[in-house]
C-alpha positions in Angstrom: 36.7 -62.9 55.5 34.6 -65.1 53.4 34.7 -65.2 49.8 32.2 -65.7 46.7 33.0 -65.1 43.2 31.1 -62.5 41.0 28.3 -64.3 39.0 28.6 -62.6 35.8 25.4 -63.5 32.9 25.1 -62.6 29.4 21.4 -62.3 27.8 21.6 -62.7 24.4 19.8 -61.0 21.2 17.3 -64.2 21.5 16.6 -63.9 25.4 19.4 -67.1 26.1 20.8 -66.5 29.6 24.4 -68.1 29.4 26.2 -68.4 33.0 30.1 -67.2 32.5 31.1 -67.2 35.7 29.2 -68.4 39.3 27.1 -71.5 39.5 26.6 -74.1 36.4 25.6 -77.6 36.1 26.4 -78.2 32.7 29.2 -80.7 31.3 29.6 -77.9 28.3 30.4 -74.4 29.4 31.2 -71.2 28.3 33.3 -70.1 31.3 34.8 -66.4 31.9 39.2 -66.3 32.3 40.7 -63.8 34.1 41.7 -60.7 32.6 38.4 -58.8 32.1 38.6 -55.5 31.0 36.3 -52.0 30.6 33.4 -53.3 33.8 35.0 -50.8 36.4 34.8 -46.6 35.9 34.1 -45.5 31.6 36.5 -43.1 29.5 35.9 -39.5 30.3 36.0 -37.2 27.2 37.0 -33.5 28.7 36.1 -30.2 27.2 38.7 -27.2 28.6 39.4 -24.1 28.1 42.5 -22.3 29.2 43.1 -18.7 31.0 44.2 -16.5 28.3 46.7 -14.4 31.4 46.2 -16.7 34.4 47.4 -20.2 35.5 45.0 -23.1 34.8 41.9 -23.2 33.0 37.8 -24.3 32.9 36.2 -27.6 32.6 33.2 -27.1 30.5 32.3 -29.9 30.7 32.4 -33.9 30.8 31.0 -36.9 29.1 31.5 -40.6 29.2 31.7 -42.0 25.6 31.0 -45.2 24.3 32.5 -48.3 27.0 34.4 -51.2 25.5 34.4 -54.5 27.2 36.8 -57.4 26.8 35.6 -61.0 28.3 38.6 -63.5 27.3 36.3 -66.9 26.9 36.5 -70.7 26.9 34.0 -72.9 25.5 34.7 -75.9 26.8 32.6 -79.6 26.7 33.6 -83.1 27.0 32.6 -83.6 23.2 33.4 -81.8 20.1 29.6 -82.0 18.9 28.3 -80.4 22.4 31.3 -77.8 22.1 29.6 -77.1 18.3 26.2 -76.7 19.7 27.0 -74.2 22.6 29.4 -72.3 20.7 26.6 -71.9 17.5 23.9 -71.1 20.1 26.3 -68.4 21.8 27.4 -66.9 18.2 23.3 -66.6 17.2 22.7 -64.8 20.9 25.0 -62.0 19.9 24.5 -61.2 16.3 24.4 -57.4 16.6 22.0 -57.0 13.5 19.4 -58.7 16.0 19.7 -56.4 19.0 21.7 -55.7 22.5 22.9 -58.1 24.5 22.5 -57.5 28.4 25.9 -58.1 30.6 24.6 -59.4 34.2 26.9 -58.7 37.5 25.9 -59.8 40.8 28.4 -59.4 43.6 28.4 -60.3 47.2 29.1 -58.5 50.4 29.9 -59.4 54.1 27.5 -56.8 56.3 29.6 -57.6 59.2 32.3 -59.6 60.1 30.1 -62.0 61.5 27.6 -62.2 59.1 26.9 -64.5 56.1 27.5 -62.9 52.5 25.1 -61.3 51.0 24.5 -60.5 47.4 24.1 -57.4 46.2 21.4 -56.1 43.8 22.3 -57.1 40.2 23.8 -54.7 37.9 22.9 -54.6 34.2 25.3 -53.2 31.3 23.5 -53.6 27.3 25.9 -53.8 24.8 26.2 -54.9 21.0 28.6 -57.6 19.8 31.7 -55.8 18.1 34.2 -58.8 17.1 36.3 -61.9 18.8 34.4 -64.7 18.1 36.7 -66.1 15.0 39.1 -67.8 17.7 40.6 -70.9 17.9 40.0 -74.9 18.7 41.4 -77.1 20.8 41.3 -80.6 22.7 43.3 -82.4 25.3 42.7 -84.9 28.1 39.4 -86.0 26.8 38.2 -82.0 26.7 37.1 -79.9 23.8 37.5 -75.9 23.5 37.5 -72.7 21.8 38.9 -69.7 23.2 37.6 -66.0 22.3 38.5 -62.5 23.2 34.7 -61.0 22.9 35.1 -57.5 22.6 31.4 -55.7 23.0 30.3 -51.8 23.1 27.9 -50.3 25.7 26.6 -47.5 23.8 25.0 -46.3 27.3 28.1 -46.7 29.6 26.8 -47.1 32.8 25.5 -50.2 34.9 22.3 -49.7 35.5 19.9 -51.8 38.7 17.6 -53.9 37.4 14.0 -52.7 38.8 12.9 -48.6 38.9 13.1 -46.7 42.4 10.1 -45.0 42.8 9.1 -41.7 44.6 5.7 -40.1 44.6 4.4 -36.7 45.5 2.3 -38.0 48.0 2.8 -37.8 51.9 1.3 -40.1 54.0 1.9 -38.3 57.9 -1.1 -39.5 59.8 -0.6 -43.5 60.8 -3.0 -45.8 62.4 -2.5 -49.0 63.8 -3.2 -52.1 61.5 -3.5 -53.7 65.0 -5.3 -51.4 67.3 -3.4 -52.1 70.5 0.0 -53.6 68.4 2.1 -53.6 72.2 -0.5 -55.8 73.7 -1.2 -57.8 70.4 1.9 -57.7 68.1 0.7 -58.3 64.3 3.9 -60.3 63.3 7.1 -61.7 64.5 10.7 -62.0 62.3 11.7 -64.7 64.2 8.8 -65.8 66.4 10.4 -64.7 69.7 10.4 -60.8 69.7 6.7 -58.8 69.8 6.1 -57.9 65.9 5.8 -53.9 65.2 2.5 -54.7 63.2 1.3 -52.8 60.0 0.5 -49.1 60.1 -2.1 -47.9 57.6 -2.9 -44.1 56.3 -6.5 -43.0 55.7 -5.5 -39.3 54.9 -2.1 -38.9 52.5 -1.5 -35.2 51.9 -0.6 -34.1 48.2 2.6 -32.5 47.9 4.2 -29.8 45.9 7.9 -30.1 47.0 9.8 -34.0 47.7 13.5 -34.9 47.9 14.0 -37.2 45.7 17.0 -39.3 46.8 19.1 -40.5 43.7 20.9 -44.2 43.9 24.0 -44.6 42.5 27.2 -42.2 41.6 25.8 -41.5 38.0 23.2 -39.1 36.5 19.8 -41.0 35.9 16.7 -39.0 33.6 12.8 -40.0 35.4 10.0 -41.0 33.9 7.2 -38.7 35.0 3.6 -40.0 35.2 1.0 -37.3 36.1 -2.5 -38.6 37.2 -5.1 -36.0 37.3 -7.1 -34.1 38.1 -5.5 -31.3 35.8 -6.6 -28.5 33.8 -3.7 -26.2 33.9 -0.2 -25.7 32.9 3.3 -26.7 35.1 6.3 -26.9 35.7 8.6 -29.8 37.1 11.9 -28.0 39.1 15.0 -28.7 40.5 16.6 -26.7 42.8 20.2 -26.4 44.1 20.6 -26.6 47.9 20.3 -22.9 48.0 16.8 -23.5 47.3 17.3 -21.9 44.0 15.4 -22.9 40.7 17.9 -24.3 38.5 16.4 -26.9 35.9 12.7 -26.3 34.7 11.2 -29.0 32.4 8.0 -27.2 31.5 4.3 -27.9 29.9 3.2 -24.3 28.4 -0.2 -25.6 27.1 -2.6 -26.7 29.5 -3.1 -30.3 29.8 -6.7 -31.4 31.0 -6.6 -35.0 32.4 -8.9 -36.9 34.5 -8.9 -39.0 37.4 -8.6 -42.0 35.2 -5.8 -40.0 32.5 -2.0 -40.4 32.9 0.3 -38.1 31.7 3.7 -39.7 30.8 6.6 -37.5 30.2 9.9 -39.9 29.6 13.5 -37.9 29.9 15.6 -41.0 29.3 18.2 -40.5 25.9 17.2 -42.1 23.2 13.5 -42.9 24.9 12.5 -39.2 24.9 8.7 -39.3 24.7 5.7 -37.1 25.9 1.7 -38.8 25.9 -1.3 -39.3 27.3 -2.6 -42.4 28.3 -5.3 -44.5 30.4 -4.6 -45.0 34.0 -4.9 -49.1 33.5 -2.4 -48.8 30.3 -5.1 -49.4 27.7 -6.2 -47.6 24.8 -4.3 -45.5 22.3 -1.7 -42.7 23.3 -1.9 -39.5 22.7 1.1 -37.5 21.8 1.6 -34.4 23.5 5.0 -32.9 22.4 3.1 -29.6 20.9 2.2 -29.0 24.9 5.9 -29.1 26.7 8.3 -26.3 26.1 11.0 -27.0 23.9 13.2 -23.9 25.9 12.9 -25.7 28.8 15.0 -28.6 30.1 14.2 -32.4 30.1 16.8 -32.5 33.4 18.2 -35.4 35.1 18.7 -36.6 39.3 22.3 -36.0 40.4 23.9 -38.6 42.7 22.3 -37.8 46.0 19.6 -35.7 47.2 17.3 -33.6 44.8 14.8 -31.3 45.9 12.2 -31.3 43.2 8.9 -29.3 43.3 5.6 -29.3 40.9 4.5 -25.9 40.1 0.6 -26.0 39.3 -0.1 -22.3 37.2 -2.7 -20.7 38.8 -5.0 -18.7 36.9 -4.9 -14.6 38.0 -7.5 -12.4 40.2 -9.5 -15.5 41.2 -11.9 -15.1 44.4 -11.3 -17.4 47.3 -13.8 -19.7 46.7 -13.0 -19.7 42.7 -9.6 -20.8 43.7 -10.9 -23.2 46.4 -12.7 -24.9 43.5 -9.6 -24.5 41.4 -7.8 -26.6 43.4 -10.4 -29.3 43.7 -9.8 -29.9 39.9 -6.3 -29.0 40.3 -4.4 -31.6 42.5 -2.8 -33.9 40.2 -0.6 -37.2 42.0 2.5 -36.7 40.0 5.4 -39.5 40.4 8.6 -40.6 39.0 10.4 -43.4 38.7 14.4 -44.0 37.2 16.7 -47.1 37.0 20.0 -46.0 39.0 23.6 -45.6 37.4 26.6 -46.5 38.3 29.9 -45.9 37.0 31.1 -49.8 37.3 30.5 -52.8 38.6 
């Protein structure tokens, strides 16, 4: 079984990327020592309740509080002024007054047995800088040091990826050929030996009203919802259970007119909660629309897994067929979400 260690970052306050463990070329170096703690699953705070006549008793519910992380560390270099300069550019990168500091994981897997390792996709924990850097100074055998216990606190305790997953309401079923005969003339080749499959285009994507969202990761992640008109109406965004029944509704009460060229943005993260309109291309001023979404409802967030997720359009009553033929015309907007997936540890 081959073997690679984890390469562990930290991005400071000041966007400095120090290497603490994996590859580094430097003679001075800030290098990770075993005994890492708080980077695998975060403290669970449980609220119960127990049967008044019965054995047992109900879990109401469950939340992961604030993670604490110890990195024991050894700023080493083969001078005492290069040990100085390091150890005064790491202490300015975690100053907590300035900002979070981003913890970095990258680990590698074997596929197969006869594969080469592979590395995974990064993992990302933000933290602030809580104590450990008064340590202690050393040298011996021509080396200098200083060895730290950083302790740091991930206010949000999960590892998150690095880029968004996106899904979008939009269906593309009908395929073409980018190649129009791609047996006879394959568009491309991995290797240059086997026929290429060639690129398959779609001139007719259907609009949607009900995806499943797949959710990556084994922690609960809030979207970012971008509606892109045509709209004139009011909706709703639902979840359902696998039943099929409705159980989360984040809802708009006030009809929201947009344009082909107007975004709606509705963002559900903690701490991030926001509700505007927008220019397609990003330009321009926003324009917030918090008086329009239904504080009753529910800002709800993916579950590990599948979620089936529909967008409910309002319809206006006792419209003719060809008055709601023309209300869907204007009435078709391309909703999408995106989400950066959780997990409980490294």
């Amino acid at each position: 079984m081959l073997f690679q260690p984890t390469v562990v970052q930290l991005r400071g306050v000041d966007n400095k990327l120090y290497t603490l463990a994996g590859a580094g070329e430097s003679s001075a170096a800030i290098l990770l020592q075993p005994g890492a703690k708080g980077l695998d699953a975060p403290t669970f705070t449980l609220h119960e309740d127990e049967y008044p006549a019965i054995e047992g008793g109900h879990l109401r519910s469950a939340r992961a509080g604030i993670r604490e992380v110890f990195l024991p560390l050894k700023i080493s270099a083969t001078t005492r002024p290069e040990m100085m300069k390091l150890k005064r550019d790491f202490i300015a990168s975690l100053n907590p007054t300035q900002g979070l500091v981003k913890l970095l994981f990258t680990e590698y897997a074997q596929p197969s047995l006869e594969g080469p390792l592979e590395a995974e996709p990064t993992k990302q924990l933000t933290c602030y800088y809580v104590s450990g850097m008064e340590g202690g100074e050393d040298a011996s055998d021509g080396v200098n040091w200083s060895t730290y216990g950083l302790i740091l606190h991930a206010t949000d305790p999960y590892f998150r990826a690095l880029l968004r997953t996106n899904v979008s309401f939009v269906h593309y079923d009908t395929l073409r050929p980018f190649i129009p005969d791609v047996g006879a003339n394959p568009f491309l080749s991995l290797d240059g030996l086997t026929p290429g499959e060639g690129l398959a285009l779609s001139t007719n994507p259907e609009w949607i009203t009900t995806q499943l969202v797949p959710s990556i990761g084994n922690a609960e992640v809030r979207p970012r919802w971008t509606i892109r008109g045509p709209l004139n109406s009011t909706f709703s965004l639902r979840l359902h259970n696998a039943a099929g029944e409705v159980v989360k509704e984040l809802r708009i009460h006030k009809p929201v007119s947009l344009g082909p060229d107007e975004v709606l943005t509705i963002e559900t993260t903690r701490g991030e909660l926001d509700v505007f309109l927008q220019a397609v291309d990003g330009t321009g001023p926003r324009t917030p629309l918090w008086s329009h979404f239904d504080i009753s409802s529910d800002m709800w967030g993916l579950k590990p897994g599948d979620n089936q997720v529909t967008l409910q359009v309002d319809q206006p009553p006792n419209l003719t067929p060809e008055e709601l033929e023309d209300w869907l015309v204007l009435n078709r907007p391309v909703v999408s979400l995106s989400y950066l997936p959780a997990y409980l540890g490294i």
